[in-house]
C-alpha positions in Angstrom: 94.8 127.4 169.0 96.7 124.7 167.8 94.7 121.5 166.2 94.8 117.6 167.2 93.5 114.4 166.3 92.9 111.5 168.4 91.0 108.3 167.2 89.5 106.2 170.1 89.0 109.1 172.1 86.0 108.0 173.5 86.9 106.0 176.4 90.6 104.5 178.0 93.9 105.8 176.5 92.4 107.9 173.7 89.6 109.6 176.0 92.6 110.6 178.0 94.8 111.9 175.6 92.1 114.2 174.5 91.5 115.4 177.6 95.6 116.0 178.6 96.1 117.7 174.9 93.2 120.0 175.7 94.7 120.7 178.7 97.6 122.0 176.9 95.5 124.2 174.9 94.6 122.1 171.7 91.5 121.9 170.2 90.4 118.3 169.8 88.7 116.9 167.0 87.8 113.1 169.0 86.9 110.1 167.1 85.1 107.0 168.3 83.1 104.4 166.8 80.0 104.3 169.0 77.6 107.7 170.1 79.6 107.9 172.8 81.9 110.4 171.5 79.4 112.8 171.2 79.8 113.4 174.8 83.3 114.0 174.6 82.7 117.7 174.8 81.5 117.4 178.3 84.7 116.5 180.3 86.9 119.2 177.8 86.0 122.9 178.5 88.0 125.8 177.9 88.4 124.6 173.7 86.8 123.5 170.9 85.9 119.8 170.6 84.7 118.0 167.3 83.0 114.8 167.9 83.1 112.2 164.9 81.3 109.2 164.7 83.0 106.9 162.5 83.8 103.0 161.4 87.9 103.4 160.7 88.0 99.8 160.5 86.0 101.1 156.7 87.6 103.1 154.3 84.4 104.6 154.2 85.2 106.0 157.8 88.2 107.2 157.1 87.2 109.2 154.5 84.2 110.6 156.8 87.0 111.6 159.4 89.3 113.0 156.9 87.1 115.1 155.5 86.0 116.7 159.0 89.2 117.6 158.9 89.5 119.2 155.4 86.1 120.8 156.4 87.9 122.8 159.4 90.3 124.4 157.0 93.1 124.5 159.2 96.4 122.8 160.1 96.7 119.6 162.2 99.3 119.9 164.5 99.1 116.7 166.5 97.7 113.1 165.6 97.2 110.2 168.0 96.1 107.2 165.7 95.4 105.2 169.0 92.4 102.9 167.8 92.2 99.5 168.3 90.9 96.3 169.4 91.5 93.0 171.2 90.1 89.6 170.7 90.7 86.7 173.5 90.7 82.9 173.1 92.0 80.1 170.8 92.6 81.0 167.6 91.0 77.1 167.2 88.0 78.8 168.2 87.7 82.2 167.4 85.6 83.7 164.7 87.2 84.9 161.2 85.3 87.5 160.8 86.0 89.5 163.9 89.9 88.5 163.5 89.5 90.0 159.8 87.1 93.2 161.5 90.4 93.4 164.2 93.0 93.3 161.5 90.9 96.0 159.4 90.6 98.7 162.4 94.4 98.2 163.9 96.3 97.4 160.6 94.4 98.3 157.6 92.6 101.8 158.7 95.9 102.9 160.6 97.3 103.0 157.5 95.0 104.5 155.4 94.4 107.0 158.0 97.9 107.7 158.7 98.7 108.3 154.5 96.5 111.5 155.0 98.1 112.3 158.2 101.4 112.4 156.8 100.9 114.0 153.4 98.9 117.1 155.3 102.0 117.3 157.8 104.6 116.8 155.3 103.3 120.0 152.9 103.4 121.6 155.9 107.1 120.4 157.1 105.6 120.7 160.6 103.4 118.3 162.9 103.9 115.0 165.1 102.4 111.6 165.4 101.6 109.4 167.9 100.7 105.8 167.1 99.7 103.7 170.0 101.2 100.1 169.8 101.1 98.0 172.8 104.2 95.8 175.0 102.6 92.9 173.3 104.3 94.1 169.9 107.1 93.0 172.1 106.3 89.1 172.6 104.5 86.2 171.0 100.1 86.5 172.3 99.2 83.3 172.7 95.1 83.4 172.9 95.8 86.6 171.7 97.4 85.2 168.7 96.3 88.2 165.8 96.1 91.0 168.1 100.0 90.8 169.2 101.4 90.9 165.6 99.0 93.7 164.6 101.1 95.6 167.0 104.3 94.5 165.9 103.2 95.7 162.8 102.3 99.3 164.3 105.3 99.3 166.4 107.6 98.7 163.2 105.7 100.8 161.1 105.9 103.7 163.5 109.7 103.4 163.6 110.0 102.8 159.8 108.1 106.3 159.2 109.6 108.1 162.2 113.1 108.0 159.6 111.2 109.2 156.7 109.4 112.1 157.9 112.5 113.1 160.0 113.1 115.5 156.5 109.9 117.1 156.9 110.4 118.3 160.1 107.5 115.7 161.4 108.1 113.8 164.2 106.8 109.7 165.5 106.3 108.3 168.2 105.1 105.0 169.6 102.9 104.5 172.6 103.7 100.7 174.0 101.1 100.7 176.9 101.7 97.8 179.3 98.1 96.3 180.1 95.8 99.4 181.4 92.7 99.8 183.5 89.9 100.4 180.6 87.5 98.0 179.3 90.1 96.5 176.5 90.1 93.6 177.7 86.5 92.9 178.9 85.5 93.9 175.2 87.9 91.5 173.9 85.9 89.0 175.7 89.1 88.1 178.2 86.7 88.4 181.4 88.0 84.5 182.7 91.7 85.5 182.5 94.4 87.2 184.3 93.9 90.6 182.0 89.7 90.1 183.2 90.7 92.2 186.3 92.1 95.8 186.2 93.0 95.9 190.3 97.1 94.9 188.7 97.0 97.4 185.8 98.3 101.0 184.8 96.4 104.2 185.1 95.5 105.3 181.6 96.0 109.0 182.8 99.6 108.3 183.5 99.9 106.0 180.5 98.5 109.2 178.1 100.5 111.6 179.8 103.7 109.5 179.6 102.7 109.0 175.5 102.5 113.0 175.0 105.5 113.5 177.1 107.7 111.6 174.8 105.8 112.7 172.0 106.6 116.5 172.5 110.4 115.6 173.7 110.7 114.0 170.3 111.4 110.9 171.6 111.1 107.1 169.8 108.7 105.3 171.6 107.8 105.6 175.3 106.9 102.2 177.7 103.6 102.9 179.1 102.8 102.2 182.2 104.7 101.7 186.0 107.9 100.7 186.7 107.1 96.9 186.9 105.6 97.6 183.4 108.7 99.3 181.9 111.0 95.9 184.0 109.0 93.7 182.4 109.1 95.0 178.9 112.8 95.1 179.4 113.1 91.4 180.1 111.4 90.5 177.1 113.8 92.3 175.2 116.4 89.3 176.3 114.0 86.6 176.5 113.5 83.9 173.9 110.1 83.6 171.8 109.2 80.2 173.4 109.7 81.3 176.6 108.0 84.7 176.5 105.2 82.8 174.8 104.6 80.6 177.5 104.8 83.7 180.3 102.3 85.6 178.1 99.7 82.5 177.9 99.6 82.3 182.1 98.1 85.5 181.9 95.7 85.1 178.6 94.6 81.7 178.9 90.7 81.2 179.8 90.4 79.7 183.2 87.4 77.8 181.6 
């Protein structure tokens, strides 16, 4: 069977597009920071699943993954680099260090993460990538001011490496999931705003299965979510900064 790779596989998106691609017949090798990946096996039958526990906001973590992977001694066919976090509130009053922690798991480890991705898949000249982004790489985050540009950062970074590995017969895609019913945002501490409740958001199901769609048709990047998502990613493609800044913050500002 064929071989993939999905960090953050523990819960929302991630857990999800582990359990569609072993649907399709790949084995899994699931990555999540807390113990709860260990139970990943459970809801996955019919292939093999490889639980790691890891910090990929370390480059000690990323090392620990990557070498699970050298350990298995076989080819990695698919990788979903889909880790990532949130934080909510002011940047007046949010805390360095977990802005710094954010910017190390969503910038820092996708990167080095994705340099061994790409070297295996390149000596190969076979293999694709997904890297979830988010719509908010699409607009100015107020209260959500460091998460939003980390990713920007994926989203052009994903594009950028889509051209160069187009040679080596590897193909990118970007995930730009709308706001989806998981925990993201009640871990980002944004309980007492708009993105608190998940009884407006998209299925993370139908946001994976969209991702691997367009990841298998070779597409670009891939809206996730419902229709109203995919409208309202649209408009902010002709809206100005200011005023897509302002629309964000009525959905991320604390009511108290």
């Amino acid at each position: 069977m064929d071989l993939a790779l999905i960090t953050g596989a523990s819960s929302g998106i991630g857990f999800q597009l582990a359990r569609q691609l072993g649907e399709r017949g790949y084995d899994i090798v699931g990555v999540g920071a807390s113990a709860r990946i260990n139970d990943l096996g459970d809801h996955i039958s019919g292939v093999e699943v490889v639980p790691v526990q890891a910090d990929l906001a370390t480059a000690e973590g990323i090392e620990q993954l990557w070498a699970v992977i050298e350990r298995l001694e076989r080819p990695l066919d698919v990788a979903c680099l889909n880790a990532g976090r949130s934080l909510g509130g002011a940047f007046l009053d949010t805390d360095l260090d977990e802005e710094l922690q954010m910017l190390a798991l969503n910038v820092t480890g996708q990167v080095r993460l994705a340099k061994h991705v790409v070297r295996h898949m390149a000596d190969r000249q076979a293999g694709r990538i997904l890297i979830t982004t988010s719509c908010s790489a699409l607009t100015p985050t107020p209260y959500e001011s460091i998460y939003g540009p980390t990713r920007s950062f994926m989203l052009s970074f994903a594009e950028g490496l889509r051209e160069e590995m187009k040679e080596y017969g590897v193909g990118v895609t970007a995930l730009l999931p709308g706001a989806t019913a998981t925990d993201f945002h009640q871990t980002a501490g944004m309980g007492n705003t708009k993105f608190g409740s998940n009884d407006w958001k998209n299925d993370p199901a139908l946001v994976a299965e969209q991702g691997l769609d367009a990841l298998f048709a070779g597409e670009d990047h891939v809206i996730g979510g419902d229709q109203a998502t995919r409208d309202d990613a649209a408009l902010n493609r002709t809206l100005s900064d200011p005023v897509k800044a302002t629309k964000f913050a009525q959905a991320s500002r604390p009511t108290t």
